[in-house]
C-alpha positions in Angstrom: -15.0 25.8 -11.2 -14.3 24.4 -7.9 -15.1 20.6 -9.3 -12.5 20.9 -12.3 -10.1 22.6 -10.2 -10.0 19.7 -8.0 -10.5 17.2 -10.6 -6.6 18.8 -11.9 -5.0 18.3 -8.9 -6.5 14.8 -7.8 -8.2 13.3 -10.9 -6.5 10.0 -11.7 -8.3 9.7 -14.9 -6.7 7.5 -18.0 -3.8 6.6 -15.4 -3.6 3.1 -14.4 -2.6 1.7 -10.9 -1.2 -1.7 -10.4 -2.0 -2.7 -6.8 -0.7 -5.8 -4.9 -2.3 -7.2 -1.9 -5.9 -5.5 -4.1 -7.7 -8.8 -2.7 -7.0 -7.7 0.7 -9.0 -5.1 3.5 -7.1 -2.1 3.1 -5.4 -3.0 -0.4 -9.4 -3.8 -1.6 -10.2 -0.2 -0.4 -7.6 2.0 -1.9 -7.5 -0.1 -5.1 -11.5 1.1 -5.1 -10.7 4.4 -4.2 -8.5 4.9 -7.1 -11.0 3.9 -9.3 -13.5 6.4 -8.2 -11.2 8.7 -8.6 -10.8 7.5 -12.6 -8.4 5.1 -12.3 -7.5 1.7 -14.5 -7.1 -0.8 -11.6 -5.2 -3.9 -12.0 -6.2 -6.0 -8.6 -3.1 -8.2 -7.9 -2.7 -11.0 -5.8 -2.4 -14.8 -4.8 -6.3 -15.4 -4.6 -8.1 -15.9 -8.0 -11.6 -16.0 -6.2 -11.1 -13.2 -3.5 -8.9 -11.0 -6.9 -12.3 -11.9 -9.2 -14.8 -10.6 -6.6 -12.9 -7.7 -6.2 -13.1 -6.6 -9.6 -16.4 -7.8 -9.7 -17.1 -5.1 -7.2 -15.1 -2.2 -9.0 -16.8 -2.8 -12.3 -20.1 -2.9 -10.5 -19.4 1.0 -9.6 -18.5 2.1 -12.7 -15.0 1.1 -12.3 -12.2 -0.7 -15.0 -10.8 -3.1 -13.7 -8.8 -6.7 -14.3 -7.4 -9.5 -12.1 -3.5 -10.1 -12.3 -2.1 -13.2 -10.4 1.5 -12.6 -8.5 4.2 -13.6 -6.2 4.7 -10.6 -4.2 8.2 -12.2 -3.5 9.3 -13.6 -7.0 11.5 -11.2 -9.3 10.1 -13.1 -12.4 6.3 -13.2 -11.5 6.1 -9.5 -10.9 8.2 -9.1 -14.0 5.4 -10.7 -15.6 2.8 -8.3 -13.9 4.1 -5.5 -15.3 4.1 -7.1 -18.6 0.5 -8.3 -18.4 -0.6 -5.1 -16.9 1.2 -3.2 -19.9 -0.7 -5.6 -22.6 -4.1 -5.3 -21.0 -4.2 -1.5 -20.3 -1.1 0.1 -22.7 0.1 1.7 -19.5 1.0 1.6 -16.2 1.6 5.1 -13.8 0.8 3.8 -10.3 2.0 1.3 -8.0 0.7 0.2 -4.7 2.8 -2.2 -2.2 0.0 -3.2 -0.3 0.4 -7.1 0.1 1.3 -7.9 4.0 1.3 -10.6 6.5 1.9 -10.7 10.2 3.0 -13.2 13.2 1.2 -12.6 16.4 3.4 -15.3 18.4 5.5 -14.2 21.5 9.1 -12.8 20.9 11.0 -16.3 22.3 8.1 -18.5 20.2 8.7 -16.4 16.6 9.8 -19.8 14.2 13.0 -18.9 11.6 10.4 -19.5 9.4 7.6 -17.4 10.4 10.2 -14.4 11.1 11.6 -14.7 7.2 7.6 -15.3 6.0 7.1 -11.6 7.0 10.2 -10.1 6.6 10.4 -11.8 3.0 6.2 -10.5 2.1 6.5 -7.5 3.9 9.9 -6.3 2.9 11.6 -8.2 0.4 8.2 -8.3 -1.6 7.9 -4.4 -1.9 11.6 -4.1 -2.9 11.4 -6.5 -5.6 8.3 -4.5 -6.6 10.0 -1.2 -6.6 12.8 -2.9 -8.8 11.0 -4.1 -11.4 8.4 -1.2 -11.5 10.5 1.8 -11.0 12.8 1.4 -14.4 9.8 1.7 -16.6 8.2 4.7 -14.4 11.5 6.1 -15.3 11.5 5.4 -18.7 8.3 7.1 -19.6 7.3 10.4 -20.5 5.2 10.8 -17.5 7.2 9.3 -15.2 5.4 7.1 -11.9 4.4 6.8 -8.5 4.9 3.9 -6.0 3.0 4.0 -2.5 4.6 1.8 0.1 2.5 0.8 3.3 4.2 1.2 6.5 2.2 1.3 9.6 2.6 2.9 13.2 4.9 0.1 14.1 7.7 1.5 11.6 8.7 3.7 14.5 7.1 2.6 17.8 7.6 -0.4 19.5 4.2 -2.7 19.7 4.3 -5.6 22.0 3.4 -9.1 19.5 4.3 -7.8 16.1 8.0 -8.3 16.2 8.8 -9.2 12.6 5.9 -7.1 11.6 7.1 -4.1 13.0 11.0 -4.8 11.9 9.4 -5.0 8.4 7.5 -1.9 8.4 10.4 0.1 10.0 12.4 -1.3 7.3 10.3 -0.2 4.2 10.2 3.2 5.4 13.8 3.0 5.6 14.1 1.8 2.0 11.5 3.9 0.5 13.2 6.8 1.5 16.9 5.3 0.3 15.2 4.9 -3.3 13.2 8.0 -3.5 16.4 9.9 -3.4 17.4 7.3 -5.7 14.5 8.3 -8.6 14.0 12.3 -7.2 15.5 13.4 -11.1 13.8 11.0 -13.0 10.0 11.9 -12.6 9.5 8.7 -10.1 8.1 9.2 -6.5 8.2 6.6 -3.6 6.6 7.5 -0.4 5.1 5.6 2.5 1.6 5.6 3.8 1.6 4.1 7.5 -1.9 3.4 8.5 -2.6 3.2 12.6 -5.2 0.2 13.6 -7.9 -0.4 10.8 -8.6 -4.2 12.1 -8.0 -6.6 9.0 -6.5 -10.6 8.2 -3.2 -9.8 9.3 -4.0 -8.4 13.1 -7.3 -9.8 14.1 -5.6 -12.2 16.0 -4.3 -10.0 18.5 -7.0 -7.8 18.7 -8.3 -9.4 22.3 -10.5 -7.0 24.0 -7.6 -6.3 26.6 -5.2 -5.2 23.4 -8.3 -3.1 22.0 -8.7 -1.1 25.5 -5.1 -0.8 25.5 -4.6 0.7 21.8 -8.1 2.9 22.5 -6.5 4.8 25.3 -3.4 5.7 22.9 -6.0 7.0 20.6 -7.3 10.5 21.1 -9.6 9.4 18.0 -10.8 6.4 20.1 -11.5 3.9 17.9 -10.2 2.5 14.9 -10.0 3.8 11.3 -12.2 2.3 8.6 -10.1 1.2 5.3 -12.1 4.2 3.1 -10.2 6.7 5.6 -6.4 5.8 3.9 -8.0 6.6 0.3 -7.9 10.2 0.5 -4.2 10.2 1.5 -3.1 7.8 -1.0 -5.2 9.9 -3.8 -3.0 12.9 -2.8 0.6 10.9 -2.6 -0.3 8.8 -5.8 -1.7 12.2 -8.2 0.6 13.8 -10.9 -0.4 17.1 -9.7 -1.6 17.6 -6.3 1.5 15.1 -4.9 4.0 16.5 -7.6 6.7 17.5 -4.9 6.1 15.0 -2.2 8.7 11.8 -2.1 10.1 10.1 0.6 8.0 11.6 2.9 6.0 9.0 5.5 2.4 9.9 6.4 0.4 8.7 9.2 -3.8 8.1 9.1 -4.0 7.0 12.9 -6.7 8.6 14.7 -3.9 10.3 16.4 -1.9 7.6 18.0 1.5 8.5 16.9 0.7 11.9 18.3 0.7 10.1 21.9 4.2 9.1 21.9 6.4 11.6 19.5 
């Protein structure tokens, strides 16, 4: 009893969830979370080879899944995912946001063009995401849900991740603007802001100094592991379970946002 009970308020089965950035750490693990939880998984991304092995991966566990390409920041190329995700599956009900870069250069060294790289990936891309998605969530029967990623930057300051942070603080901003937006027409947007899970875009200023440093704003002590932010997304993403949650922002940080609010 307890199994189908959950398996109502959770189970993603038959629903299919688009997810951009699937090729990457953290977008690899909740696009492989969602399918053990009976999801359709269309991985998205710029890579052919790392977007392949990735479904190669998801089949391997049981899983359903097909590679998309996209640019995250063209209006016509996602326009085109949804399309191609519509004519291989029939459906789409979930969307994740989850493609993101970074610049780890000193305030006075950011380029104009490595500031608008970010803001453009980061920001731009999940709002031309939301735009072309969001209409046809509408439009169905069932209705949709969009996850945004955010990150412990989107409120506090972080010393190196300038762009990165006005980015993040920026989609939490906007996911909350269009959730009011799409509140009476079955579509939810919400916001999951992960703390420090060590992937592509922050390696490079994880130096063992920055580590101690981030450690001792922890009470967890010690970073999260890209399986941790499935569980979360499961719950904002389900028909049931998440039904009256949108434009809400949750934090999966060991605790490090409990340090400083």
């Amino acid at each position: 009893m307890s199994a189908e009970f959950l398996q109502q308020l959770f189970g993603l089965d038959g629903r299919v969830a688009v997810v951009i950035g699937a090729s990457g750490v953290l977008g690899g693990a909740l696009a492989q979370g969602l399918s053990a939880a009976g999801a359709k998984i269309v991985v998205s991304g710029q890579n052919q080879e790392r977007g392949d092995a990735r479904v190669e991966e998801i089949r391997k566990a049981g899983g359903e899944a097909e590679f998309i390409a996209v640019n995250a920041v063209s209006k016509e190329s996602l326009q085109q995912l949804l399309a191609q995700s519509l004519e291989k599956f029939g459906r789409v009900d979930m969307l994740i946001n989850c493609a993101g870069v970074n610049s780890s250069a000193p305030y006075e060294e950011i380029t104009d063009e490595d500031w608008q790289r970010v803001i453009n990936t980061n920001l731009t891309g999940t709002h031309l995401a939301c735009q072309v998605f969001a209409p046809h969530f509408a439009a169905q029967e069932e209705g949709g849900s969009v996850l945004n990623i955010g990150s412990v930057t989107s409120h506090l300051p972080l010393s190196r991740v300038f762009a990165y942070s006005a980015s993040k603080a920026a989609v939490v901003n906007f996911t909350k603007n269009i959730a009011r937006e799409y509140a009476t027409q079955g579509v939810r947007f919400n916001v999951l802001c992960p703390g420090f899970f060590p992937a592509e875009q922050n390696r490079k200023i994880l130096d063992a100094k920055r580590v101690e440093n981030i450690m001792s704003q922890t009470p967890m002590a010690r970073f999260g592991e890209p399986e941790e932010l499935v569980g979360t997304a499961i719950l904002l993403l389900s028909q049931k379970a998440g039904s009256y949650i949108t434009g809400a922002d949750f934090y999966v940080d060991g605790g490090f946002t409990a340090m400083r609010f």
